[in-house]
C-alpha positions in Angstrom: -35.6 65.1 -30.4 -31.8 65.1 -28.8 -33.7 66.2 -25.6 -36.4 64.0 -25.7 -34.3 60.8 -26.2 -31.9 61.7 -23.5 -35.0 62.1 -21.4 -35.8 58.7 -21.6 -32.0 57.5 -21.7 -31.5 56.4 -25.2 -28.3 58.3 -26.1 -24.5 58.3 -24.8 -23.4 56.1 -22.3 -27.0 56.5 -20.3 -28.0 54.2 -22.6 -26.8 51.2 -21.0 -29.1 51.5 -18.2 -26.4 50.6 -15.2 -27.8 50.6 -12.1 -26.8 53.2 -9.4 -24.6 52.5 -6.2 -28.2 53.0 -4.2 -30.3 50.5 -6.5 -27.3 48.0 -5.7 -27.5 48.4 -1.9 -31.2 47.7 -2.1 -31.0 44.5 -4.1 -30.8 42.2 -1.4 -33.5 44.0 0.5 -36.1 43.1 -2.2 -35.0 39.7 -2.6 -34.7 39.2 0.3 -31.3 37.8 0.2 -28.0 38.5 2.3 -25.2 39.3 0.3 -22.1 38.8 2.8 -18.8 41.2 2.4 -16.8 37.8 2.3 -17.2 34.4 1.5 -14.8 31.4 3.6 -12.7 29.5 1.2 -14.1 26.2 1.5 -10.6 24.5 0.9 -9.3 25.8 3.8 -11.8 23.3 5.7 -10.4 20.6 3.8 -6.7 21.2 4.2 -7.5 19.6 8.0 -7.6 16.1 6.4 -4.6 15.9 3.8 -0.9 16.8 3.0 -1.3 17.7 -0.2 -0.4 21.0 -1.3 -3.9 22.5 -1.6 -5.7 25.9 -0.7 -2.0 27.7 -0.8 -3.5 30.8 -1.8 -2.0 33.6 -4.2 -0.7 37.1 -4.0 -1.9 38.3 -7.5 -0.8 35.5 -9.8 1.4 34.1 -7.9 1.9 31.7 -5.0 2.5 33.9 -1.5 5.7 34.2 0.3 5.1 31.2 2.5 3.8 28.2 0.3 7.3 28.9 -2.3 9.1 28.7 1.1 7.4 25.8 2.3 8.2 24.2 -1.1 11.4 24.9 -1.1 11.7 23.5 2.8 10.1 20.2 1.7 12.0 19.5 -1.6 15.3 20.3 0.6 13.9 17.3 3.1 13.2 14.6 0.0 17.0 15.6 -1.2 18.4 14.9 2.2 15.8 11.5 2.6 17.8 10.1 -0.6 21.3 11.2 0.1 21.9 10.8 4.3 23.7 7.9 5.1 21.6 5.4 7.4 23.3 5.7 11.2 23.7 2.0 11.0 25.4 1.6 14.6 22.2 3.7 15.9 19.7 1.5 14.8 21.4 -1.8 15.7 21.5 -0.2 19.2 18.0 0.5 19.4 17.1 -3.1 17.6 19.2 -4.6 20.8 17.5 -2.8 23.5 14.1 -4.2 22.3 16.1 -7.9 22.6 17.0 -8.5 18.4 20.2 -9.6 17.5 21.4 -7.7 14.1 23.4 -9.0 11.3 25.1 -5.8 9.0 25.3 -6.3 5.2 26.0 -4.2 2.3 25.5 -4.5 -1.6 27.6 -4.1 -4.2 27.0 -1.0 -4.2 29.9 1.0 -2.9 28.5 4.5 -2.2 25.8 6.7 -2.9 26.6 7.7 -6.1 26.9 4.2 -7.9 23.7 3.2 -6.0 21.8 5.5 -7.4 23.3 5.2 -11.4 23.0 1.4 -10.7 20.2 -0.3 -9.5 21.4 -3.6 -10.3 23.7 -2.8 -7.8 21.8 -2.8 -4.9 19.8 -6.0 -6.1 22.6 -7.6 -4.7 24.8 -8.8 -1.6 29.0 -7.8 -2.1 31.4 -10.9 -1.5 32.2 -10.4 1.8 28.0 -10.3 3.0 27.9 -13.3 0.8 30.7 -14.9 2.8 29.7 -13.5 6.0 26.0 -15.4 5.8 27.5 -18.3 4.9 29.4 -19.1 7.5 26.8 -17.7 10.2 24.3 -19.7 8.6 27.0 -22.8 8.8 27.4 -21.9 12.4 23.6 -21.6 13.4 22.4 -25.1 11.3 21.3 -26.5 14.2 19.0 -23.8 15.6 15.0 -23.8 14.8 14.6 -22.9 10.8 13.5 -19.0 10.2 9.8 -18.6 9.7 10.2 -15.0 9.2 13.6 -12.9 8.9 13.2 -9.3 8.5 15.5 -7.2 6.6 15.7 -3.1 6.8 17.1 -1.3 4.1 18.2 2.3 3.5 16.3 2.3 0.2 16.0 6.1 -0.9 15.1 7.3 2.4 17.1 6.5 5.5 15.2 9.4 7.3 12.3 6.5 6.9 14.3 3.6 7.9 15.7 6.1 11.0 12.0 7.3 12.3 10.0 4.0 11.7 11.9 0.9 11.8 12.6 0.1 15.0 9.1 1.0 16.3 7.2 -1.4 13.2 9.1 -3.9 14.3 8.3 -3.6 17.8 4.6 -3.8 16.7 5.9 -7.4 14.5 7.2 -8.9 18.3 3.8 -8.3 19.9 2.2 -9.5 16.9 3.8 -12.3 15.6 2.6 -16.3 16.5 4.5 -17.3 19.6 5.6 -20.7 17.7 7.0 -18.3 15.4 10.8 -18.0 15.2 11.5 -14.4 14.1 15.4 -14.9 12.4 18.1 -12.0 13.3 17.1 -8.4 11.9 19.5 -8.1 9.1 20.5 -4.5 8.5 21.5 -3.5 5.3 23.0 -0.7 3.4 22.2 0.9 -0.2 20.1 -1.9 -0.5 17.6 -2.6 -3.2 14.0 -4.7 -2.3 15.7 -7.3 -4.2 18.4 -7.9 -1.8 16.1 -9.7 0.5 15.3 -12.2 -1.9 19.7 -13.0 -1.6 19.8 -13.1 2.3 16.5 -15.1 2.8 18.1 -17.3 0.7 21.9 -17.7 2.6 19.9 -17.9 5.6 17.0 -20.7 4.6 13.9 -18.9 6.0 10.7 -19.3 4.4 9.4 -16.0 4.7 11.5 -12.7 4.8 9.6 -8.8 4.5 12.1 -6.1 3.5 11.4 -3.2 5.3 13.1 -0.3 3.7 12.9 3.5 2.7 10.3 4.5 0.2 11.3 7.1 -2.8 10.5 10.4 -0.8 7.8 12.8 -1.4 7.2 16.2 -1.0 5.1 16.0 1.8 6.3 12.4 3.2 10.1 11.9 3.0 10.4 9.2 6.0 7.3 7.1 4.7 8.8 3.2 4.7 7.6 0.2 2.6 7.6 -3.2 3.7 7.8 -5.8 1.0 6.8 -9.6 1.7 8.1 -13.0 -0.2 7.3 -16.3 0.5 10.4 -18.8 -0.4 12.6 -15.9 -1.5 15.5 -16.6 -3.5 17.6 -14.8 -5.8 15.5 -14.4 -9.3 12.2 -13.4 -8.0 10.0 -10.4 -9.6 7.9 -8.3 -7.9 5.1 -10.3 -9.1 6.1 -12.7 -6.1 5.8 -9.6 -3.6 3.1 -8.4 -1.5 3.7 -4.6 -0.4 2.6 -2.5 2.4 2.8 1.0 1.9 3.6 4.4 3.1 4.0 3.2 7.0 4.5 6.5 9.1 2.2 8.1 11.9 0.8 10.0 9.1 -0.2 7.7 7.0 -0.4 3.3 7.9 0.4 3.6 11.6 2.6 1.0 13.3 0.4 -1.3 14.9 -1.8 -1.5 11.7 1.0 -2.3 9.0 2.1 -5.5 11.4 -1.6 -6.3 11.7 -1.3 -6.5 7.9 1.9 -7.9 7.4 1.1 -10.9 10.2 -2.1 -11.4 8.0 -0.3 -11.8 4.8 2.4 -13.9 6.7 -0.2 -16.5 8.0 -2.0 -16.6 4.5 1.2 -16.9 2.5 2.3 -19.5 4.9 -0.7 -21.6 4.2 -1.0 -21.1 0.5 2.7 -21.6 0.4 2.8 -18.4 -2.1 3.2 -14.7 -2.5 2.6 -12.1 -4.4 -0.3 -12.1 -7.3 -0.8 -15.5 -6.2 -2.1 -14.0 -2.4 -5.1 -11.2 -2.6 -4.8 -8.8 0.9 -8.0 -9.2 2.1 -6.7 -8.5 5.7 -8.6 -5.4 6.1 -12.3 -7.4 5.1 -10.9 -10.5 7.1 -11.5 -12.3 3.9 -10.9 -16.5 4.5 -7.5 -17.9 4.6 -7.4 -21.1 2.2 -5.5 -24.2 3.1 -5.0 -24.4 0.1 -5.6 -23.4 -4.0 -8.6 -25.3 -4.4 -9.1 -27.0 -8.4 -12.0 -27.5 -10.6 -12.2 -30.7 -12.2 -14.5 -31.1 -14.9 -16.9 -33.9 -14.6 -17.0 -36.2 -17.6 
């Protein structure tokens, strides 16, 4: 019986009827399908169009040599985005040789350090900024008011403010209305968004974008935010803001963030507001209204 049933495979491990190496390799053949040796990771073809940290393979369970290194590399970069000090002298230079005059200002934030533990801090212009607006604002009464001002500030990325500033607002000169007076490019230094709201206000324009350093990512440390309010003064919320984000060559190119920003500037000047109160629609060329329009019920 022991012979008989081994005959036909029924006891020990032959049992289990696993096909041979040789039945395996002739599968395909009749099926008729092409098994190949190796497959392409299909990641790898998408890894062309993004950034993100995606497709960084593994060396048994763990991440290879390079991608840890390339982690470490790009957390080093957003460190030094949030702690280098903005070369204030080099961008004023650069501003001047594109035809700007710049204004300096600082917060009352003294350094790095308190900037960083204190927000509040950077929300605000120090005494002698204060002072210093003043009297140039005194001084300059007589000129055309400021449609817009522009204000650039370190934020938490000076590498930003460094790589994209000057060349955004080169785009804003081609780009803005001629009959457009375009106020002194204030440059300012461990500066909040908020801050703009302080110097639009010392210097009476009716529009003023902050353009400043975003909080750095891993893969975009010198990505810069611009930051629009109509009628700024000190008190607004961010509710009275319309942002434009992540402008750098990898992400909202120059010439399309001032398309956007001019957009928002011509609607915000006819609506006479900001913020929630303006919808971007600058990318479907929604309508511009004159004005907010109001239902009134018939009786």
């Amino acid at each position: 019986m022991a012979q008989e049933n081994e005959h036909h495979g029924r006891s020990g491990t032959s049992a289990t009827h696993q096909p041979t190496a040789s039945t395996l390799a002739t599968i395909p053949q009749q099926v008729g399908v092409t098994t190949p040796i190796s497959v392409d990771d299909p990641w790898q073809d998408l890894k062309q169009f993004t950034q993100a940290r995606i497709a960084l393979g593994r060396t048994g369970s763990s991440l290879t040599t390079k991608a840890v290194l390339d982690f470490s590399c790009a957390h080093a970069m957003a460190r030094d985005a949030v702690h280098l000090a903005l070369n204030v002298n080099s961008l004023a230079d650069q501003l001047h040789a594109q035809g700007l005059k710049t204004l300096q200002v600082h917060s009352r934030a003294t350094d790095r350090h308190s900037y960083l533990l204190r927000p509040d801090f950077g929300r605000r212009l120090d005494e002698a900024s204060v002072s210093f607006l003043k009297d140039y604002s005194r001084q300059h009464h007589s000129e055309k008011p400021i449609d817009l001002l522009l204000v650039v500030g370190d934020g938490l990325s000076s590498m930003a403010v460094t790589q994209q500033a000057a060349k955004l607002i080169a785009e804003i000169q081609l780009q803005i209305p001629s009959h457009w007076t375009l106020g002194p490019i204030v440059i300012a230094q461990q500066a909040r968004v908020a801050l703009a709201d302080e110097v639009s206000e010392l210097l009476n324009a009716r529009m003023v974008a902050m353009l400043i350093g975003e909080r750095p990512g891993l893969s975009s440390p010198d990505s810069l935010g611009v930051y629009l309010t109509y009628n700024a003064k000190v008190g607004c919320t961010d509710a009275d803001r319309n942002c434009i984000s992540n402008v750098r060559p990898e992400g909202l190119v120059h010439a399309a963030a001032a398309k956007k920003l001019m957009w928002l500037c011509e609607a915000a000047t006819r609506m006479q507001c900001s913020g929630v109160a303006l919808k971007d629609e600058s990318d479907t060329g929604g309508f511009i209204a004159a004005a907010p329009v109001l239902l009134v019920e018939k009786e």
